[in-house]
C-alpha positions as CSV (number, residue, x, y, z in Angstrom):
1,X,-92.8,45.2,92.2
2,X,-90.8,46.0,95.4
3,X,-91.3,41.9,96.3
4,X,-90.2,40.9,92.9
5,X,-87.0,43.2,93.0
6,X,-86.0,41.8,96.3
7,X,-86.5,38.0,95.3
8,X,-84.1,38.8,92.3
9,X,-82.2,40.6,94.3
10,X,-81.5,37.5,96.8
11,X,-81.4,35.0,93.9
12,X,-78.5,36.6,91.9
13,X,-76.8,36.6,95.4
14,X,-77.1,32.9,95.8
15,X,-76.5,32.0,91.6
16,X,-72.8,34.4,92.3
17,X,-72.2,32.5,95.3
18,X,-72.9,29.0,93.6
19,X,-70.9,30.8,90.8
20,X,-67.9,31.0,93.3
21,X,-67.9,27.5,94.8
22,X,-68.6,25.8,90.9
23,X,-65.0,28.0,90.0
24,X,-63.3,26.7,93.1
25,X,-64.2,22.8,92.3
26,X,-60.8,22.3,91.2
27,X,-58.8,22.4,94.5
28,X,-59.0,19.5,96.5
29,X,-59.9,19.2,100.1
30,X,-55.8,19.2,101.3
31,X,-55.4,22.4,99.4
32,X,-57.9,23.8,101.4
33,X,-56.5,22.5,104.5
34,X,-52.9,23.8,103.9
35,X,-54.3,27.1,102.6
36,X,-56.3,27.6,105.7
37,X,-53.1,26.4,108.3
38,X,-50.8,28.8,106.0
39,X,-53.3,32.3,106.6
40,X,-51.9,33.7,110.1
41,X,-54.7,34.0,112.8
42,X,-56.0,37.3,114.5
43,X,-56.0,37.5,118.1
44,X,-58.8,38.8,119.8
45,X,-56.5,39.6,123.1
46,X,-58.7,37.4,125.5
47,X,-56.6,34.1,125.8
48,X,-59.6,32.2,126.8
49,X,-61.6,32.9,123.6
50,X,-58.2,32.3,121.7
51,X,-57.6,29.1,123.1
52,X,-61.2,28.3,122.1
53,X,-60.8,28.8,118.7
54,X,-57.5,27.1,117.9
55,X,-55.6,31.0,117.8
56,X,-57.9,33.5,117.3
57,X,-59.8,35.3,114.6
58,X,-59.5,33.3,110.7
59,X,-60.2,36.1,108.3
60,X,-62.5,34.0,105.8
61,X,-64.8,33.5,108.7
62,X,-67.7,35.9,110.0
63,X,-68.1,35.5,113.9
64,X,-70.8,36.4,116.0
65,X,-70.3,36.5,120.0
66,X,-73.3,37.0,122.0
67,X,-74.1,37.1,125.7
68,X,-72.3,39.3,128.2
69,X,-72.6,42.9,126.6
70,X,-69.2,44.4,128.3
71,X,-66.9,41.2,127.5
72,X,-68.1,41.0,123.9
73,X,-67.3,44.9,123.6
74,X,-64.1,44.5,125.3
75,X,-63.3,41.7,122.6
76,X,-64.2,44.4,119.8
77,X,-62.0,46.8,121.5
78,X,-58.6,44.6,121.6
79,X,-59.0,43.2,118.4
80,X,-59.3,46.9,117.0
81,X,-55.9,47.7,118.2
82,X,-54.5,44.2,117.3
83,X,-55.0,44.1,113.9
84,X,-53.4,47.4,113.2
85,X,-49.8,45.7,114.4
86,X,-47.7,44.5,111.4
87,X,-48.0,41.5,110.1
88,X,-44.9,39.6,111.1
89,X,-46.6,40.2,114.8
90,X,-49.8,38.8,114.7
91,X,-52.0,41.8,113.3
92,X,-52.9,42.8,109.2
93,X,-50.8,45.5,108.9
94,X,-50.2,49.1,110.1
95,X,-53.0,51.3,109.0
96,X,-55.5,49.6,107.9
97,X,-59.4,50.7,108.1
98,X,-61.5,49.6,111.0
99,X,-64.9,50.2,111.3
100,X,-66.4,49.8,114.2
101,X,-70.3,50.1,114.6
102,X,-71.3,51.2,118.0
103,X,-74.9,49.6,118.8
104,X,-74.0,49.6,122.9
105,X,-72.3,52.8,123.1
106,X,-69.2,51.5,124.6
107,X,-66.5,52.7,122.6
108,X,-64.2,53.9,125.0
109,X,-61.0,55.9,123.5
110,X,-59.4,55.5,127.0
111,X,-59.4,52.4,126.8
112,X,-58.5,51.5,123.4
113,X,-55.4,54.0,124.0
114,X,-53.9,52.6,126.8
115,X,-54.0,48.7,125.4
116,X,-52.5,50.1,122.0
117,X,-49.5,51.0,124.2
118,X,-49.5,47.6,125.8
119,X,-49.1,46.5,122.7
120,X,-46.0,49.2,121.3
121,X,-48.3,51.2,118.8
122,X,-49.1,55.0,118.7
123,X,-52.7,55.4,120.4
124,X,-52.9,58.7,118.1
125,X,-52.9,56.9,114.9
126,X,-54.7,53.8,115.8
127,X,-57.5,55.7,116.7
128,X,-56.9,57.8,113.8
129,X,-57.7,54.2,111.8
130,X,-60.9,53.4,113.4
131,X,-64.1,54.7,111.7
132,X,-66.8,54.7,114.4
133,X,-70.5,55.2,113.8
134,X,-72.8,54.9,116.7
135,X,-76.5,53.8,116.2
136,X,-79.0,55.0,119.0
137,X,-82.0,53.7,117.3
138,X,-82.9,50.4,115.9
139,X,-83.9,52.1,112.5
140,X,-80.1,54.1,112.7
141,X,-78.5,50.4,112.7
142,X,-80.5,49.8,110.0
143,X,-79.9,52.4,107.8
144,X,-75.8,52.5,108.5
145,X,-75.4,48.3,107.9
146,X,-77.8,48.5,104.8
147,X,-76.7,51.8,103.4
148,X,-73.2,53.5,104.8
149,X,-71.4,50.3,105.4
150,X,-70.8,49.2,101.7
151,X,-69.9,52.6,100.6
152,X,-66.6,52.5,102.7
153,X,-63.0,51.9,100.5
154,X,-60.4,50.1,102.0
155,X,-62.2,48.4,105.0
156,X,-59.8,45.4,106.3
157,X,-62.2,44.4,109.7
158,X,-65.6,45.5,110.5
159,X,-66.7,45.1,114.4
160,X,-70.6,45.2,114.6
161,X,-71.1,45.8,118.5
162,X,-74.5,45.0,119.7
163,X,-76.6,44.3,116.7
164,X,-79.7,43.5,117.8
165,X,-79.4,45.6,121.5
166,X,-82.4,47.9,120.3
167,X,-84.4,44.8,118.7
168,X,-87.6,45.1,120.7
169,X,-90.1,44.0,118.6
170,X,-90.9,40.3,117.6
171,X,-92.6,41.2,114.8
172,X,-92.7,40.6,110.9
173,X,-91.2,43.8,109.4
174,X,-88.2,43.5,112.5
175,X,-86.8,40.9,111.5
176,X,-87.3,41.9,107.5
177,X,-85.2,45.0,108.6
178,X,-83.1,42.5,109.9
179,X,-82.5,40.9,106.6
180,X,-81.9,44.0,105.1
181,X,-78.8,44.5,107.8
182,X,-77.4,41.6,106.8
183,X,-77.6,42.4,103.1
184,X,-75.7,45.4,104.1
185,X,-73.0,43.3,105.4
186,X,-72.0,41.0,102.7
187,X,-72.1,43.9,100.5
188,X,-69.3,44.7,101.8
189,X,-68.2,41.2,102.5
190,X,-68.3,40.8,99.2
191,X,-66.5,43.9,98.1
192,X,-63.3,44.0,100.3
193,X,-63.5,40.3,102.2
194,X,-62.9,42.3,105.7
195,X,-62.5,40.5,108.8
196,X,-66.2,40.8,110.3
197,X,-66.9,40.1,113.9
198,X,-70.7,41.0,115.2
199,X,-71.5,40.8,118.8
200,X,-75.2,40.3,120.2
201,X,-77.1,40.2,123.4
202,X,-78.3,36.6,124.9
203,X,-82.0,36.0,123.7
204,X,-84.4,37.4,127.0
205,X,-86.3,34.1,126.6
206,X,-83.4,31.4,125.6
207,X,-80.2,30.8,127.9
208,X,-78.3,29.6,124.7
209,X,-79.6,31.8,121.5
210,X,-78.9,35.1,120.4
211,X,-81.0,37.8,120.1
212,X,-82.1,38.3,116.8
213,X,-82.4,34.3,116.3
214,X,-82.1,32.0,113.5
215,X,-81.4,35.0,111.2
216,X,-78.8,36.1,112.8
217,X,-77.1,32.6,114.1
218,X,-77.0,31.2,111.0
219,X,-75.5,34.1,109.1
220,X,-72.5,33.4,111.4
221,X,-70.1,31.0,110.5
222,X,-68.6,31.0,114.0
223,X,-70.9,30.9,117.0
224,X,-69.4,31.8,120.8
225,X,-71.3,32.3,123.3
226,X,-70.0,34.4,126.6
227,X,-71.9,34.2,129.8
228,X,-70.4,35.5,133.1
229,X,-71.0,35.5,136.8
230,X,-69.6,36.0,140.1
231,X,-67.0,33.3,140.1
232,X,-66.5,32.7,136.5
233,X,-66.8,33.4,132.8
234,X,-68.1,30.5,130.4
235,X,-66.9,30.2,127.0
236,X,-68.8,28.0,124.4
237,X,-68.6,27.0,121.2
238,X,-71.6,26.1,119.5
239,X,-70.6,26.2,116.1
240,X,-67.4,26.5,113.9
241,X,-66.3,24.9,110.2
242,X,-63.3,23.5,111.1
243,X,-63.6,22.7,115.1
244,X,-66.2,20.7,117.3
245,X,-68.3,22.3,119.8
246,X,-66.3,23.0,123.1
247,X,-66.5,25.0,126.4
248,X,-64.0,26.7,128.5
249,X,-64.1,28.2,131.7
250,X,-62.0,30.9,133.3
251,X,-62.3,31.3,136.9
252,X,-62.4,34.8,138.6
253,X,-60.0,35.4,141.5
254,X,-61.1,35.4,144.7
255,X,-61.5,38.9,146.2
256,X,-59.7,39.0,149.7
257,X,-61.7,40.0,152.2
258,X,-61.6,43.6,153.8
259,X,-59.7,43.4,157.3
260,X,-61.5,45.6,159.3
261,X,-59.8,48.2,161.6
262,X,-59.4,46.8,165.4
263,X,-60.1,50.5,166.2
264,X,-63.8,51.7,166.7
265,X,-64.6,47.6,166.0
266,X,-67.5,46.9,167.9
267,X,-68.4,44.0,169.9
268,X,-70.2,42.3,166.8
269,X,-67.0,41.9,165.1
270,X,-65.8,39.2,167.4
271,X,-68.8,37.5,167.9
């Protein structure tokens, strides 16, 4: 009975989202391209990943960045503070809802504070406008995307940091809890159309696929992956609707090298 519910479950999903696309039949495809150039684009506050995808975040889209855990955070972090800016400068309008899902435990208020004054807005109530959860377990992300996310009113952009962090086992009823995450989401996708950016960890065993694999990469309709080393950070774009795949690299400084103190230097120094 619980199999049966769940098939009709995913089938009226897919006969409403036919339902949607049959009712749309009669715009044409320059319609669609002047209503997507008209619809402002979000910045994610990383130039890099801007340039990359043509100016920034398109709110009809759902993105998933995977790979480095503290760049993808950082990306969830700025784009939480940019969207709160008024419209006429780049963001969706002062007070909106954020919620933010915490699955690496790097929410830093500190941080988000000081770039919300970079960018002229009151860290007090930009904070005040971001609904944080933090999941410590794999089964706590489970229950909040499948259960507490949809209940939320108002929710203009929904950050899902670290997903699948805490997916350790490869195992059948893993990645059917998986499923049931991602039910969660377009429940809510569905309800209030947010702006929904998920970030992942790199798969251990892949060096181009996300943790969480082809259930999670091909719920996204933007792909980026972000890798990063000791000279540079790698950009790439393996899928998008609109743009062809791409790369982009931004090089890290060079660290100048200590000058060491000609007092106490010993004779190794000059040698």
């Amino acid at each position: 009975m619980h199999i049966f519910q769940k098939i009709v479950g995913v089938s009226l999903f897919y006969f409403e989202e036919s339902l949607f696309y049959m009712m749309t039949l009669n715009q044409t495809g320059f319609t669609l391209y002047e209503r997507n150039n008209s619809i402002s684009l979000i910045s994610s506050g990383d130039s890099t990943l801007d340039e990359l995808l043509s100016g920034g975040f398109h709110r009809d889209l759902v993105y998933l960045l995977y790979g480095d855990k503290l760049l993808t955070t950082n990306i969830l972090l700025t784009t939480a503070v940019i969207v709160q800016k008024a419209s006429c400068n780049g963001g969706l309008g002062e007070g909106i809802k954020v919620a933010f899902i915490d699955g690496n435990n790097r929410f830093n208020p500190y941080n988000v504070s000081k770039f919300a004054v970079s960018q002229n807005l009151s860290p007090k109530k930009v904070l005040e406008s971001i609904l944080i959860s933090r999941a410590f377990t794999f089964d706590q992300m489970v229950e909040i995307l499948e259960n507490k996310l949809s209940i939320l009113e108002d929710v203009k952009v929904v950050l899902i940091s670290g997903i699948t962090t805490m997916f350790e086992q490869y195992e059948k009823p893993t990645f059917e809890d998986l499923l049931r995450m991602i039910d969660g989401i377009k429940k809510i996708l569905w309800k209030t159309k947010p702006l929904i950016i998920i970030t992942a960890p790199l798969h251990e065993h892949s060096l181009f696929r996300p943790k969480g694999g082809k259930i999670l990469s091909h719920f996204g309709n933007v792909l980026v992956m972000i890798s990063d080393d000791d000279r540079r950070v790698e950009y790439v774009l393996i899928q998008h609707p609109y743009l062809p795949e791409n790369m982009l690299l931004k090089w890290k400084p060079r660290k100048p090298k200590k000058k060491v103190p000609l007092k106490n230097t010993t004779l190794d120094y000059w040698v």
